[in-house]
C-alpha positions, 0 to 999 in steps of 0.5 A, a space after each residue: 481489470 479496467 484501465 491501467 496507466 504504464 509507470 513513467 519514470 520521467 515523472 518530475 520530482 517534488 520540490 520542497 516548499 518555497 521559502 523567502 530569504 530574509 537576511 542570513 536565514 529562512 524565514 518569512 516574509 514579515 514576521 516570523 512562525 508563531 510559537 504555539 501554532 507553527 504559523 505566520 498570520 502575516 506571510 503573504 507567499 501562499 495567499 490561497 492557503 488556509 491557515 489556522 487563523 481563518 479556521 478560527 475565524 470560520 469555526 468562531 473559536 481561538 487560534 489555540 483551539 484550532 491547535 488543538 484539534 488539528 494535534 488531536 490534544 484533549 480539552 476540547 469539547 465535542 460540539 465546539 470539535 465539530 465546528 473545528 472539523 467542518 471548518 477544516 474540510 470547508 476551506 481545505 486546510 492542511 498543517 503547515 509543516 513547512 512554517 513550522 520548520 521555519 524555526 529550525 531553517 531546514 525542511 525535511 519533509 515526511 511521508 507514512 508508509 503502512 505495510 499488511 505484515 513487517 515479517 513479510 520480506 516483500 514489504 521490507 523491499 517495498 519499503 527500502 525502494 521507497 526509503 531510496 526515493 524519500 531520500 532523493 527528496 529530503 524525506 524520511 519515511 514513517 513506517 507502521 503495520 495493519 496485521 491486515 486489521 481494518 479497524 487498525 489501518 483507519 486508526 493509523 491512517 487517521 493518526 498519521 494524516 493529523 500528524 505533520 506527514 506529507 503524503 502516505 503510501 498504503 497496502 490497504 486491509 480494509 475494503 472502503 476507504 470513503 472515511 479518507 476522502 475529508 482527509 484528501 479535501 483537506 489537502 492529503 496525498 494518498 498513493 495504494 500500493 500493491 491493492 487499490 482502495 475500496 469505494 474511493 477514486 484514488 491512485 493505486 500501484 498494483 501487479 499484474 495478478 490475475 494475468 500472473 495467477 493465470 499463467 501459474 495455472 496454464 503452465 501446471 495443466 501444460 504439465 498434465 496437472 487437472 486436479 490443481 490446489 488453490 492456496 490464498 488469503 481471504 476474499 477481503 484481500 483484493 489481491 487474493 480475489 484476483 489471484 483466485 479469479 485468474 486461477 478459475 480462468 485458467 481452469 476454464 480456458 482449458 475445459 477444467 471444471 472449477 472444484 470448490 473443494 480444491 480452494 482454501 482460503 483464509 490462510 494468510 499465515 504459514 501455518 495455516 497455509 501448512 495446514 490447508 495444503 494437507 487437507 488438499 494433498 493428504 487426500 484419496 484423489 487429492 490435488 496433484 498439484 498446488 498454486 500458492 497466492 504468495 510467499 508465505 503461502 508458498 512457505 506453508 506448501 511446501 513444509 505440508 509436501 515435505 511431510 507428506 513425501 508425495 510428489 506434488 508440483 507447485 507455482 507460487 505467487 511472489 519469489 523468496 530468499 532460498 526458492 532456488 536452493 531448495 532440494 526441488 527449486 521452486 518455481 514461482 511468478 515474479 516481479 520486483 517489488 523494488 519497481 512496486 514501491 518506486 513507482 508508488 513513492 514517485 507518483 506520491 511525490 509527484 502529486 506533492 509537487 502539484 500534479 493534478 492528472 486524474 487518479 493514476 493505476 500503474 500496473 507492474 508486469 510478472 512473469 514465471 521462472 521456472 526452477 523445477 517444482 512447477 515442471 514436475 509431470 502428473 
């Protein structure tokens, strides 16, 4: 799991960028923002910024031109875009939001939040956790949804970090981020949650996973349990390999033989978590019990359990609305997704402010709450 880094809540918020009074308003040094760029050429309060002036001037194109790559407009052409861009990476340019809110005399900052499914209850947790810390900064937060797409993550990360978003905070679906890393040379802040980037050095606010799954597992062969169903999501979702991993420990650590025939993978939805808990339950010697690797799995579960009227036990991975009103109360390894999305959005503040520590992975503990489904004997 390699190292981890516990959340500190002391953690000093950002500040919002600095700006010199002139008079009754805000504004400038000398001068005031330029209309087409949202930049003032002759302020002198972030001497070591690059602007798009000195863009310009590296690339040997206008102003303007600059612009328009930086706002993804069209009309320019791919050679004259490329010495934009390479200019861009070479003096670490970012857009200058803070300038170009100068005309309206108010900063309010934004960050991008991208969620792996808006349906899933868990991410409106995340997301409601790190709305509260937005606020606190006089941020708004700008919310979207991979559906656990790669191609679609890279377009909308891409798009936000050239649009004026401050930072962003980010459920990874793909398994390599390196396409972020000119992004983060040009000045971005980038903060995973809930998995860590792929080939990238980055911070990352993750769960204890494979020591939940594990403890899941354990307390099902405490109750006799030897031939126990896996139910989760692909093995190109970090979290599902860890899940799967500290399930396949439990497994060893109590003399189980790993039986590749009670593991489906790749049901990510209810129905396809349904349809995989039958091919486990609805079996001669089929699995007596069953952990589900979240939520939505769980859901899927237990509608096959239902249908099949056996008596099979079942832990699974992230609590839900109405687990305990269930006629057999599920049993599951919990945690707050609350703390998950506050200690990300202030780790992401923080590194707005200026922090430069090396990348931080803040692990979240879980733990079991026993409701009855998981105490159920062999």
């Amino acid at each position: 799991m390699g190292d981890s880094t516990n959340y500190d809540p002391t953690i000093e918020p950002a500040t919002k960028s600095p700006s010199t009074k002139t008079g009754p308003g805000i504004g400038p040094a000398r001068g005031r923002p330029d209309a087409a760029t949202g930049e003032n050429p002759d302020a002198t309060e972030r001497p070591t910024r690059a602007t798009m002036h000195d863009v310009g001037r590296a690339a040997g194109v206008s102003v303007k031109t600059v612009s328009r790559v930086v706002n993804m407009e069209p009309g320019v052409r791919p050679e004259m875009q490329r010495r934009v861009e390479d200019a861009i990476v070479s003096l670490g340019f970012r857009r200058n939001v803070a300038a170009r809110s100068l005309r309206t005399g108010h900063r309010m900052g934004s960050i991008g939040l991208l969620v792996a499914d808006l349906m899933n209850p868990f991410y409106s947790s995340v997301a409601k956790a790190v709305e509260g810390v937005a606020a606190r900064h006089d941020a708004v937060i700008i919310i979207v949804s991979s559906g656990e797409n790669a191609n679609r993550e890279r377009e909308l990360l891409l798009n936000l970090l050239h649009r004026p978003v401050d930072g962003m905070i980010v459920v990874p679906a793909g398994s390599d981020h390196r396409y972020l890393e000119p992004e983060r040379r040009r000045g971005a802040q980038i903060v995973f949650l809930d998995r860590c980037g792929g080939n990238i050095e980055a911070d990352a606010v993750v769960l204890d996973n494979f020591g939940g799954a594990r403890l899941a597992v354990d307390h099902l062969i405490r109750r006799g349990h030897r031939r126990i169903g896996f139910v989760g999501d692909s093995t190109t979702v970090l979290t599902a390999v860890e899940r799967l991993d500290g399930y396949k420990a439990a497994l060893a650590g109590a003399g189980i033989a790993y039986d590749p025939e009670l593991v489906r993978l790749g049901s990510p939805a209810v129905e396809l978590a349904e349809t995989a808990a039958r091919q486990l339950i609805d079996v001669e010697n089929g699995a007596t019990a069953v952990f589900a690797a979240n939520n939505r799995q769980c859901v899927g579960v237990l509608r096959a359990i239902r249908e099949s009227q056996r008596q099979v036990a079942l832990v699974g991975f992230d609590d839900f609305e109405l687990a305990d009103l269930l006629p057999i109360p599920v049993s599951v390894i919990s945690f707050d997704p609350a703390e998950l999305g506050r200690a990300a959005a202030e780790l992401l503040f923080s590194r707005m402010a200026g922090d430069a520590r090396p990348p931080q992975r803040i692990v979240i503990p879980t733990r079991l709450i026993q409701r009855g489904s998981g105490e159920i004997e062999a």
